[in-house]
C-alpha positions, 0 to 999 in steps of 0.5 A, spaced: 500 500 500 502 507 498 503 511 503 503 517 498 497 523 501 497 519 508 501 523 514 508 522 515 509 521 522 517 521 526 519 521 533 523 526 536 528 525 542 529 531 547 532 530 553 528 524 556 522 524 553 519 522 546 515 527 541 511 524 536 511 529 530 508 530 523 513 531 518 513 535 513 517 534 507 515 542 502 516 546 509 522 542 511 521 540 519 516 538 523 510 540 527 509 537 534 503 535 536 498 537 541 496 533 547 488 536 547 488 535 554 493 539 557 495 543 551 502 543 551 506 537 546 505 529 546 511 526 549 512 520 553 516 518 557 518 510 552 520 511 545 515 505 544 509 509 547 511 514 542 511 509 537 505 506 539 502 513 539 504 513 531 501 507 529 494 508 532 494 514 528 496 511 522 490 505 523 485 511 524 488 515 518 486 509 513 480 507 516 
């Protein structure tokens, strides 16, 4: 299956957390992505819970 028009995800290592990130290629960078509950970025402690994030996100993307 293509990935072309889906989101590209990435994770970003800062200190001790995880940041999943939108990655987009035209701009050159990425964008971190909101936690709607606290309003600041989604991090995690493991980069498996990032990665986890990710593939949820991916799943729901294609649904």
């Amino acid at each position: 299956m293509s990935d072309e028009g889906f989101t590209e995800y990435g994770i970003k290592k800062v200190g001790e957390r995880y940041y999943p990130v939108i990655v987009d290629r035209e701009a050159g960078g990425h964008y971190e992505i909101n936690n709607p509950l606290t309003g600041s970025s989604l991090s995690y402690k493991s980069e498996e819970q990032a990665e986890a994030y990710i593939e949820r996100a991916r799943a729901k993307e294609r649904e």
